[in-house]
Kinemage of the C-alpha trace (Angstrom):
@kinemage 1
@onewidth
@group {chain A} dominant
@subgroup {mainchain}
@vectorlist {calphas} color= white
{ca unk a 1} P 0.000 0.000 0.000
{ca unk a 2} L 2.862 2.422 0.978
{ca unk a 3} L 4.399 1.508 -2.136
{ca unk a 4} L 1.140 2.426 -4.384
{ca unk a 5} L 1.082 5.941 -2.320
{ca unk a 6} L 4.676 6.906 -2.474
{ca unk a 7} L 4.183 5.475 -6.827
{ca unk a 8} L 0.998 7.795 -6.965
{ca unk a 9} L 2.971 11.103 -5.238
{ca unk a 10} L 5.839 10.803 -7.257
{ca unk a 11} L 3.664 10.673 -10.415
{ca unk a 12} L 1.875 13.744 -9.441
{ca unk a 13} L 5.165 15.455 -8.232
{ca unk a 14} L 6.256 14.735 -12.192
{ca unk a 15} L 3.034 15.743 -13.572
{ca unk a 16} L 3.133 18.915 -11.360
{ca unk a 17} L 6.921 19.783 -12.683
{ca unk a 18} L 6.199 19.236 -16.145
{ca unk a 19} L 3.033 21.285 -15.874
{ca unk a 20} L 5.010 23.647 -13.802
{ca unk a 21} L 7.908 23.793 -16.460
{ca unk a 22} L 5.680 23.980 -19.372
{ca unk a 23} L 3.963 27.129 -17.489
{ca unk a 24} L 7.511 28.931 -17.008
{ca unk a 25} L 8.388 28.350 -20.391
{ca unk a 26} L 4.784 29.809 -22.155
{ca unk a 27} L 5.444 32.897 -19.665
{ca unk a 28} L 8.880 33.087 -21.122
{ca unk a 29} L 7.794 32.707 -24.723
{ca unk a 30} L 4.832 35.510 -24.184
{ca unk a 31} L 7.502 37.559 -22.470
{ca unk a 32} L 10.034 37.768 -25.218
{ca unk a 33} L 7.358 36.993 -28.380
{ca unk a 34} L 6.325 40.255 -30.501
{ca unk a 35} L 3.852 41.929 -28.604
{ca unk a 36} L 0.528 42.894 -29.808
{ca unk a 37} L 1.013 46.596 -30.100
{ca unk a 38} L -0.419 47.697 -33.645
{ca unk a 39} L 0.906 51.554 -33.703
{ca unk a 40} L 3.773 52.800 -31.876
{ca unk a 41} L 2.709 54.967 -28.548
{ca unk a 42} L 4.529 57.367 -26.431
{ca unk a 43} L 4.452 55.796 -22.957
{ca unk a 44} L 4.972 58.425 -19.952
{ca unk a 45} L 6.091 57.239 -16.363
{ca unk a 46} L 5.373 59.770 -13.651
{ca unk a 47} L 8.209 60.390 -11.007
{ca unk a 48} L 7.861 57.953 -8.351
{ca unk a 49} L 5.741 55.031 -10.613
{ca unk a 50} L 6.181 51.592 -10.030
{ca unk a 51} L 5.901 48.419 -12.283
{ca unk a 52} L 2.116 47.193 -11.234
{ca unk a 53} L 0.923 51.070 -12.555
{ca unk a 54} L 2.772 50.868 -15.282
{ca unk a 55} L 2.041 47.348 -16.521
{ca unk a 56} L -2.039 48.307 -15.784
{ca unk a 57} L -1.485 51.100 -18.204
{ca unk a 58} L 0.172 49.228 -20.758
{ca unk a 59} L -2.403 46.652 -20.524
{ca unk a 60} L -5.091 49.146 -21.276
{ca unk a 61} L -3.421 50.980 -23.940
{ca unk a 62} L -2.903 46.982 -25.629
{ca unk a 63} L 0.739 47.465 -25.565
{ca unk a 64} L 0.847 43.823 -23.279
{ca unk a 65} L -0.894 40.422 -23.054
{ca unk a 66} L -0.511 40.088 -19.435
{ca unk a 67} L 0.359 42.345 -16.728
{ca unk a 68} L 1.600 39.183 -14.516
{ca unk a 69} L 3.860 38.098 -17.194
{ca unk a 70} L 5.467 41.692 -17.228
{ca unk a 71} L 6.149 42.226 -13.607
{ca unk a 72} L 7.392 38.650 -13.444
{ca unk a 73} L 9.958 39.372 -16.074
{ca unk a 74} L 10.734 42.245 -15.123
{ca unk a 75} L 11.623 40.796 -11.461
{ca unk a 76} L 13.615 37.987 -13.062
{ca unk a 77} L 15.442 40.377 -14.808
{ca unk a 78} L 16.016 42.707 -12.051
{ca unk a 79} L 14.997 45.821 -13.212
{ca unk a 80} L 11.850 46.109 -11.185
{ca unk a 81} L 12.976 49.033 -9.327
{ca unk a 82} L 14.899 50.618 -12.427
{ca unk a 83} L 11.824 52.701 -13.326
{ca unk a 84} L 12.969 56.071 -15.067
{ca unk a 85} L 10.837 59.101 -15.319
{ca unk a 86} L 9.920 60.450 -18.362
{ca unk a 87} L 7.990 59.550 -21.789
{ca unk a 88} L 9.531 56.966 -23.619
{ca unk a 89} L 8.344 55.550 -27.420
{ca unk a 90} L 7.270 51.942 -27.935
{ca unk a 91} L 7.476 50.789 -31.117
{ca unk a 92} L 4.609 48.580 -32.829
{ca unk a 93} L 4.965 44.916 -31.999
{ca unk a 94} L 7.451 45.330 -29.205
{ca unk a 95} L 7.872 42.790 -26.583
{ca unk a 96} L 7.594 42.729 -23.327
{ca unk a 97} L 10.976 42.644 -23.040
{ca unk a 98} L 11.888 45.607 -25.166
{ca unk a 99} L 9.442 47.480 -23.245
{ca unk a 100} L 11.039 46.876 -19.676
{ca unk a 101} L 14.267 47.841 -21.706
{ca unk a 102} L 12.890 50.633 -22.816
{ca unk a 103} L 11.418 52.266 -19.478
{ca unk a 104} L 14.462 51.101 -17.513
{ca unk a 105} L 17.345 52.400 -19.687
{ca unk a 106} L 17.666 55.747 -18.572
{ca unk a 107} L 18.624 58.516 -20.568
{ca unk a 108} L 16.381 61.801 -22.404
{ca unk a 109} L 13.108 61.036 -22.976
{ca unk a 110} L 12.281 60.203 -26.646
{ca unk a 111} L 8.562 61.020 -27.507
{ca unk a 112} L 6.297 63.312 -25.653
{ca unk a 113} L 6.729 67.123 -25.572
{ca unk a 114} L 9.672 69.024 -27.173
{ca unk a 115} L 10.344 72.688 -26.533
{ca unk a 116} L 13.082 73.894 -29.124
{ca unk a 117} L 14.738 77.184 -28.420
{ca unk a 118} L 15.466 78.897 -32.047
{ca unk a 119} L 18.645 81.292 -31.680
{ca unk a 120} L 18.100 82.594 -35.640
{ca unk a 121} L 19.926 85.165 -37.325
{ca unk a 122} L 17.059 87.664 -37.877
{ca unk a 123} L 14.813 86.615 -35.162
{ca unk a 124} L 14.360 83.793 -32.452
{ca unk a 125} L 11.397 81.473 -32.035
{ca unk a 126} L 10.458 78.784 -29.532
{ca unk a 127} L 8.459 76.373 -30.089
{ca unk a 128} L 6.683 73.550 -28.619
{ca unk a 129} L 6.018 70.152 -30.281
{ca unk a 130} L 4.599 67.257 -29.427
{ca unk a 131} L 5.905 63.653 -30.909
{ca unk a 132} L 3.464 61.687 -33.093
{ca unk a 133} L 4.108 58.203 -32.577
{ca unk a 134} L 2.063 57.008 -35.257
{ca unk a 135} L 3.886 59.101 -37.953
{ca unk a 136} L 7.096 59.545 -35.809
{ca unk a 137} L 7.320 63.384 -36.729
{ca unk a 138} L 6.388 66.290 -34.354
{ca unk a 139} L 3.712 68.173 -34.543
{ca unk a 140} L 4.041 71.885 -33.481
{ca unk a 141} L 1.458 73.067 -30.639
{ca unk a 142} L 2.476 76.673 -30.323
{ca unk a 143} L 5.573 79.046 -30.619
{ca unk a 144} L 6.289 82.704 -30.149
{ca unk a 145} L 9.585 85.315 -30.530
{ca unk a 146} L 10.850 85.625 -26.924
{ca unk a 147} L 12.461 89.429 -27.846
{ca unk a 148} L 8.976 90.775 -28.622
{ca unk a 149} L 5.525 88.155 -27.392
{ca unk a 150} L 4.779 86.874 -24.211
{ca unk a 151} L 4.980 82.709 -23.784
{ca unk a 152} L 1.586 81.386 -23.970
{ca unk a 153} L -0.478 79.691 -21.767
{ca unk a 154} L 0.478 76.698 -23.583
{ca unk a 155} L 3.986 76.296 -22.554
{ca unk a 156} L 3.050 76.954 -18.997
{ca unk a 157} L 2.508 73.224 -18.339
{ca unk a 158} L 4.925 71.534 -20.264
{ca unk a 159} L 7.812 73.849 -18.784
{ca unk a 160} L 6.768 72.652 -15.207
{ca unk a 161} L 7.178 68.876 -16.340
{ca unk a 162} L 10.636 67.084 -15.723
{ca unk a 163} L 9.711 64.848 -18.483
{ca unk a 164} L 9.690 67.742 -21.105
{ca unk a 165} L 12.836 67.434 -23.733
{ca unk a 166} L 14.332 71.155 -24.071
{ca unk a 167} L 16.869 71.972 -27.333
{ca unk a 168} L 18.769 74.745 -28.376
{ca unk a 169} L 18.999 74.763 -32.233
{ca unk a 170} L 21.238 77.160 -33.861
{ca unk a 171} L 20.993 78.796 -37.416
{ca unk a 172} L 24.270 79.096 -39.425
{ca unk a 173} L 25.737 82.440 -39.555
{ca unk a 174} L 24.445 83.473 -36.035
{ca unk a 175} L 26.870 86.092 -34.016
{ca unk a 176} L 27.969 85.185 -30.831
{ca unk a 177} L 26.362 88.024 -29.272
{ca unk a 178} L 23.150 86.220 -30.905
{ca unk a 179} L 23.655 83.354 -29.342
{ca unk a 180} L 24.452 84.459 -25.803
{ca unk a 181} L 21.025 86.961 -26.017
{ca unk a 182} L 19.152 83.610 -27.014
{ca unk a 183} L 20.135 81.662 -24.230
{ca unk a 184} L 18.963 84.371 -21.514
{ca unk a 185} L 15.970 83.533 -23.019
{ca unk a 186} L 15.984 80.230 -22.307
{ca unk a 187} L 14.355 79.874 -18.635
{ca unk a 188} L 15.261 76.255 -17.942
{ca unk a 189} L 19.283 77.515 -18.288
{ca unk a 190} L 20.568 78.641 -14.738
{ca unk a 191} L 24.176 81.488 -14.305
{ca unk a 192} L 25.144 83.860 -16.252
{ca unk a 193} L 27.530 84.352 -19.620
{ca unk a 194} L 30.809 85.889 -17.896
{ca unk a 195} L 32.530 86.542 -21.104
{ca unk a 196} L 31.015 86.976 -25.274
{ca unk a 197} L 32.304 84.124 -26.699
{ca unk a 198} L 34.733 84.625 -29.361
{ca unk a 199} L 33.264 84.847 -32.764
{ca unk a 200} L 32.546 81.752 -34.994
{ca unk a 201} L 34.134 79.716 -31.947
{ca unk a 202} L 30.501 78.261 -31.652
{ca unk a 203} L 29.034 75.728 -33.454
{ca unk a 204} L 25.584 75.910 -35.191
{ca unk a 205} L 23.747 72.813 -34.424
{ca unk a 206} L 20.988 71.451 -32.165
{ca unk a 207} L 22.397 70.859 -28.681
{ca unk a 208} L 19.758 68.997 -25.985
{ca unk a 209} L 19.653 70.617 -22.654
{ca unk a 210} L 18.035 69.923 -19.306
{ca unk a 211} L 16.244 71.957 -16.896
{ca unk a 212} L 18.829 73.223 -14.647
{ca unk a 213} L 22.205 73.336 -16.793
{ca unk a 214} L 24.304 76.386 -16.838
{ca unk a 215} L 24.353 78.782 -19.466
{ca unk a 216} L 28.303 78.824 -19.573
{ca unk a 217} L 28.074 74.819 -19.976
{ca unk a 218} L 25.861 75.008 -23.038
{ca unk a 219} L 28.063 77.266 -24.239
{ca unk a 220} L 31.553 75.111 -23.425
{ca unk a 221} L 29.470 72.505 -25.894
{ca unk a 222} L 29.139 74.695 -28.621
{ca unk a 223} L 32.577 75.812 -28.363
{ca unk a 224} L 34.306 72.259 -28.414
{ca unk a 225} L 31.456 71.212 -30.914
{ca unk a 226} L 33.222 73.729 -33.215
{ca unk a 227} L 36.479 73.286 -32.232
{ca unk a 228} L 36.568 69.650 -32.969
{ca unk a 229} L 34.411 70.367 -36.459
{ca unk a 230} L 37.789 72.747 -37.355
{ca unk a 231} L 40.074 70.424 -36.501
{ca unk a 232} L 39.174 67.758 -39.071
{ca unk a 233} L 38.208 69.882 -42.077
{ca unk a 234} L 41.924 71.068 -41.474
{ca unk a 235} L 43.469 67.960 -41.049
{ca unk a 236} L 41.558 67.313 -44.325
{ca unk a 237} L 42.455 70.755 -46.242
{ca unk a 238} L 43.762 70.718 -49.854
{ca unk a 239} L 47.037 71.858 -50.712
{ca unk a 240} L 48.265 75.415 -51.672
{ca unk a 241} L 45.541 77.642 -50.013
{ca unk a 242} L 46.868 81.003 -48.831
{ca unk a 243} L 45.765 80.605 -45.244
{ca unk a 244} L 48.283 80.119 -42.745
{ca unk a 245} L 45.886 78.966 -39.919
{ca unk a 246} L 42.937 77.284 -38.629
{ca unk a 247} L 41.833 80.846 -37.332
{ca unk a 248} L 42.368 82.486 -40.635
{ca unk a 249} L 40.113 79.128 -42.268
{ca unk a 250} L 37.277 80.146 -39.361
{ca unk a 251} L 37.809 83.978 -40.989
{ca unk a 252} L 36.840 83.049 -44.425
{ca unk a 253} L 34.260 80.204 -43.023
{ca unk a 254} L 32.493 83.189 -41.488
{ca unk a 255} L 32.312 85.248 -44.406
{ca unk a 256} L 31.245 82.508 -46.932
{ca unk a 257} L 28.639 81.389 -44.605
{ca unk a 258} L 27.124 85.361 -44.817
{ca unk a 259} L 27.457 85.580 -48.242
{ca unk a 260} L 25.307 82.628 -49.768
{ca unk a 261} L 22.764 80.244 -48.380
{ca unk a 262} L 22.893 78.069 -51.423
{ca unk a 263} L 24.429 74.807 -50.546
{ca unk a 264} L 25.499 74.010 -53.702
{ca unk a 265} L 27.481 77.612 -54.066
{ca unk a 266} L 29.664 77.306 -50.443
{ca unk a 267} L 32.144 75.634 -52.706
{ca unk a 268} L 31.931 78.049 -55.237
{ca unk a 269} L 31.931 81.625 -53.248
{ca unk a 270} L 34.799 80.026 -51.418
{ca unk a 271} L 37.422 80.057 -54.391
{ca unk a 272} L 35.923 83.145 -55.409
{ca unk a 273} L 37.591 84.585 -52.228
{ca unk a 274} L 40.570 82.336 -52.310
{ca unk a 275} L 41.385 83.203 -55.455
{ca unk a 276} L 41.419 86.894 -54.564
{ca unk a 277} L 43.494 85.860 -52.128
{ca unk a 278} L 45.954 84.446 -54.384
{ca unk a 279} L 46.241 87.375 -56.142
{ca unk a 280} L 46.023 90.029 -53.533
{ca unk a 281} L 42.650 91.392 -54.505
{ca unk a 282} L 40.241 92.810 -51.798
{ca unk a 283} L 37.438 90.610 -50.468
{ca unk a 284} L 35.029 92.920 -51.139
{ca unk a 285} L 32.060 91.479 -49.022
{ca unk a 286} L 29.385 93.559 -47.937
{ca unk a 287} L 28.645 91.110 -44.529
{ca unk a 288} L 32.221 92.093 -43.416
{ca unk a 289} L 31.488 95.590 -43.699
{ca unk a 290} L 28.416 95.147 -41.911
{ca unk a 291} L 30.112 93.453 -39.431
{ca unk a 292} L 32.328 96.399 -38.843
{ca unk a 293} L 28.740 98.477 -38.227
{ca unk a 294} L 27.173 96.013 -36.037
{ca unk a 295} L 30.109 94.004 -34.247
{ca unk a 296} L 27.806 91.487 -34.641
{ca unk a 297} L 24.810 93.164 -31.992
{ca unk a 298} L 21.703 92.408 -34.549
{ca unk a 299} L 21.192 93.203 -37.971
{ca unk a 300} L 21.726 96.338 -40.402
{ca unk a 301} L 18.376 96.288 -41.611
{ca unk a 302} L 18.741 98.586 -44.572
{ca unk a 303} L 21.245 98.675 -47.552
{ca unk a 304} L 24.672 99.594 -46.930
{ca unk a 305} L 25.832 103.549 -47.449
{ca unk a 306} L 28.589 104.576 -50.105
{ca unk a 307} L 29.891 106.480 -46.757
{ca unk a 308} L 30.043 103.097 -45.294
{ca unk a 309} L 31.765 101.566 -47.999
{ca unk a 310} L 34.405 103.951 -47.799
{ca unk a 311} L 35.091 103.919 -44.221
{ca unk a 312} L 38.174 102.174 -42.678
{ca unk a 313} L 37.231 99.583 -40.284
{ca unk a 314} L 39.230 96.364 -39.488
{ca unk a 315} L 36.325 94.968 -41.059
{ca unk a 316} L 36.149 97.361 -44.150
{ca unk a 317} L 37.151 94.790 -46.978
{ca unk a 318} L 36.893 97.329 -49.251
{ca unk a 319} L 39.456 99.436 -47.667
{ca unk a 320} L 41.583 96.676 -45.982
{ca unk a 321} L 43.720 94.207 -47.715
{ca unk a 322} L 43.298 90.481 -47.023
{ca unk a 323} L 40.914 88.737 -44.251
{ca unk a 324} L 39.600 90.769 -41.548
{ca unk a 325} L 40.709 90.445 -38.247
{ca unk a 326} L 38.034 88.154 -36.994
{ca unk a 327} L 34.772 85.833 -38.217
{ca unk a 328} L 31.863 88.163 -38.844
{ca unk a 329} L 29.783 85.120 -37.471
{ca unk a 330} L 29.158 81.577 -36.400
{ca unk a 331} L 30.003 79.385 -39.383
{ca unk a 332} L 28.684 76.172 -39.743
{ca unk a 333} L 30.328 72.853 -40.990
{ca unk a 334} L 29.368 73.100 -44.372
{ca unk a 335} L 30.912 76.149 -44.959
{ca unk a 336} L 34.486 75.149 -42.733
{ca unk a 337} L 34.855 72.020 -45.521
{ca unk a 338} L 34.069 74.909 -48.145
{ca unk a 339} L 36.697 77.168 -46.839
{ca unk a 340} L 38.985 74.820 -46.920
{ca unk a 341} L 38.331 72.475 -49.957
{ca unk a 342} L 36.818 75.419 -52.575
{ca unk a 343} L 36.122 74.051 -56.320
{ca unk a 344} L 38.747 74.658 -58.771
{ca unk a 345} L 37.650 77.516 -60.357
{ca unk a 346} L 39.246 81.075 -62.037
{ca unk a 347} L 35.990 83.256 -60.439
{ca unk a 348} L 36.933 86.255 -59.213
{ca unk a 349} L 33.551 87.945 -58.661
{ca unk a 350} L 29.897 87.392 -57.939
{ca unk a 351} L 26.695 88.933 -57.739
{ca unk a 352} L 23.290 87.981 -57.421
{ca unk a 353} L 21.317 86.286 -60.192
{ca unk a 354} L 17.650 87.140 -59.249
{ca unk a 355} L 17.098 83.252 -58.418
{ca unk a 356} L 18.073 83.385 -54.841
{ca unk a 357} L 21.793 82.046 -55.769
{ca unk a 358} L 24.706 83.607 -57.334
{ca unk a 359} L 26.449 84.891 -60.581
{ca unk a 360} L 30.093 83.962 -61.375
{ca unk a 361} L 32.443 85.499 -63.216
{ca unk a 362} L 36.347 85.013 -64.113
{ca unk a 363} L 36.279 88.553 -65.623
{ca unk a 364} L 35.600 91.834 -64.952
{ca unk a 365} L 33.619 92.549 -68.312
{ca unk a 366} L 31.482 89.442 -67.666
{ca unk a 367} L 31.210 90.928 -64.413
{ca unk a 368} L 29.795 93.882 -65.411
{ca unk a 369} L 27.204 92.253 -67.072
{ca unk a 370} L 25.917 90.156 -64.894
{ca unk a 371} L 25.711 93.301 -62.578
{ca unk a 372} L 23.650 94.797 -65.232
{ca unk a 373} L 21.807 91.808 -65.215
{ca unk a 374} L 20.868 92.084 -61.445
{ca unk a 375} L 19.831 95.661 -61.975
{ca unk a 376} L 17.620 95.002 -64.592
{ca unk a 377} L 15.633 92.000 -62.291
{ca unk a 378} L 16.329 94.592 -58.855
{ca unk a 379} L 14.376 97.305 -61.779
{ca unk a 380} L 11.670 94.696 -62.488
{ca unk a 381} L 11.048 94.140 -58.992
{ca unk a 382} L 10.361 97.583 -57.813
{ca unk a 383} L 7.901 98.185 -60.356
{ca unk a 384} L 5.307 94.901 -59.939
C-alpha cells in the first residue's frame, strides 16, 4: 500500500513539474514573443511610478498580453525598481521585453513634448512640439519670438514637467552676441555668460539641454562642438591655399557662410575669395562691412551707405587688404569644408542672379554684365 502511495505522489510530483515547467516556459515565450502593439505609442512614467501602474497602463493601452507576465519578467530580470521618469516611445509589436528595456534604460526622454529654443539670425522662435508616434514626426502646438511676445499659456505646463525634452537649435551664420542673447531667453538655463564668446568659436547645431544646466556649460558645448568640427576639415584641407591657420580658415568660413545660403554655391563663393586671395585682390564682401557696423549686436536692416563703404574699419574689406581680423559670425560645418576644400575655379567675382543664388564670373567685363543683369531683375522688382 505504501508503495502504491509513495508510486501515486511521485507521479503527481512529475506531472506537477512538467506542468510547472511547461507554465515557465509559455510565460517566457509571451515575455520575449512580438507583442501585440499595432501603432507605436509614447508611454509616460510619472516620477515615483512603479511596475504594477505601469504594466495596468500598458495593458489598457494593448501594448501587453498580461500584466503578470510583465512584472514577473521584469523581477527575473532585475529591473523592477529601475523605473525612469519620463515619456519613452514603444514601437509597434514590441515585446515585453523591449518594453522593460525601454522604461528602464535611462537617458532623455524620446517622444512626448519638445520645446526647441530657435537662436536665428534675424529673429528667435520657440516652439513647442509634441511627438506623433504614429507618424514619428512632431507636430508643433504653439511658438512665439521671446524678444517681442509673451509665452503662452500653452507652454506653462509643459515647462513645469521634468519629463519635457528642451533643445537649443542654432541657425548658421548666427553672431555670438546672438547666441548668448538667445540663451537668456531660455528659462530652464541657470548662471550667467561671464565673457562673449569669441566669434565663430561656436558651433551651429541642435544641442539637448536639461532643466537646470548652466548657461556657460551650453556654451563650453558649442565651443568644443566647433572646435573639434575645425580640426578635421583642417586635417583634411587641400594643398596650396593662402591661409596660414585654422583661425584664418574660421575667418573666411564666417564670411562665406554670410554671403550665400545656397548649398550648392559654399564651394563656389569660397574660391571666389581664395582666389582673390591668391592674387592680392580685396574681399570685397558687404557682410564684413556690416560686421564692422554692427560688431555682430543684430542686424543692419537697410542697404549699406557709399559712406560706409568707404570707411576704414578692421572689417572694411573694401578698404583693408586680405581677411579681416576676426569671423563676422558663427560658421557652420558646411561652410568650414568649403573654406577649406573650394572648387577649382578662375571666379573672381559674384553677384546675385535674381534666383536666390549667385552669378560667377572670371572677368571683370562678364562681371559687369551680370551686374547689369541684377539691376535690370532689382528694376523689375520695384515696379510689380
Amino acid at each position: 500500500m505504501w508503495r502504491a502511495v509513495a508510486s501515486n505522489a511521485l507521479t503527481l510530483l512529475i506531472v506537477f513539474l512538467f506542468l510547472g515547467g511547461g507554465l515557465i516556459l509559455w510565460g517566457k515565450r509571451s515575455y520575449e514573443t512580438t507583442g501585440p502593439l499595432e501603432q507605436a505609442i509614447c508611454v509616460r512614467v510619472e516620477p515615483g511610478s512603479n511596475m504594477t501602474k505601469i504594466s495596468r497602463k500598458l495593458e489598457t493601452d494593448g501594448a501587453i498580453s498580461n500584466g503578470t507576465i510583465f512584472r514577473l519578467g521584469a523581477d527575473y530580470s532585475d529591473k523592477s525598481d529601475q523605473l525612469k521618469a519620463g515619456s519613452f516611445l514603444v514601437p509597434e509589436g514590441a515585446s515585453m521585453r523591449d518594453i522593460v528595456d525601454i522604461l528602464t534604460r535611462g537617458g532623455a526622454s524620446t517622444c512626448g513634448t519638445e520645446i526647441v529654443y530657435r537662436i536665428g539670425v534675424t529673429r528667435s522662435e520657440f516652439v513647442l512640439r509634441e511627438l506623433d508616434p504614429a507618424t514619428n514626426r512632431y507636430v508643433e502646438q504653439a511658438a512665439y519670438d521671446p524678444a517681442g511676445d509673451e509665452a503662452p499659456e500653452a507652454f506653462a505646463e509643459p515647462l513645469s514637467q521634468a519629463d519635457t525634452r528642451h533643445r537649443i537649435a542654432l541657425a548658421e551664420g548666427v553672431t555670438s552676441w546672438q547666441v548668448v542673447e538667445g540663451l537668456k531667453q531660455v528659462s530652464v538655463l541657470t548662471g550667467d555668460v561671464v565673457e562673449l564668446p569669441a566669434e565663430g568659436t561656436l558651433a551651429p547645431h541642435s544641442y539637448e539641454v536639461r532643466s537646470g544646466d548652466t548657461r556657460g556649460s551650453v556654451i563650453g558645448r558649442m565651443a568644443a562642438e566647433q572646435d573639434a568640427i575645425l580640426e578635421e576639415a583642417w586635417k583634411n584641407r587641400v594643398d596650396g591655399l593662402p591661409l596660414a591657420s585654422k583661425e584664418e580658415a574660421l575667418i573666411l568660413a564666417s564670411i562665406i557662410e554670410k554671403e550665400t545660403g545656397v548649398p550648392e554655391e559654399r564651394r563656389q563663393v569660397a574660391s571666389v575669395f581664395v582666389n582673390r586671395l591668391k592674387q592680392g585682390m580685396r574681399l570685397q564682401t558687404d557682410p564684413a562691412v556690416i560686421y564692422g557696423i554692427t560688431k555682430g549686436q543684430g542686424v543692419l536692416g537697410r542697404g549699406l551707405r557709399q559712406s560706409e563703404l568707404r570707411r576704414e574699419t578692421p572689417w572694411n574689406t573694401y578698404v583693408i587688404a586680405g581677411l579681416p581680423p576676426t569671423p563676422i559670425a558663427n560658421p557652420g560645418r558646411a561652410s568650414i569644408e568649403a573654406a577649406l576644400n573650394p572648387a577649382e575655379t578662375d571666379y573672381v567675382f559674384f553677384v546675385a542672379d535674381g534666383s536666390g543664388g549667385h552669378a560667377f564670373a572670371e572677368t571683370l567685363a562678364e562681371h559687369n554684365a551680370n551686374v547689369a543683369k541684377w539691376r535690370r531683375i532689382e528694376a523689375e522688382q520695384d515696379n510689380q
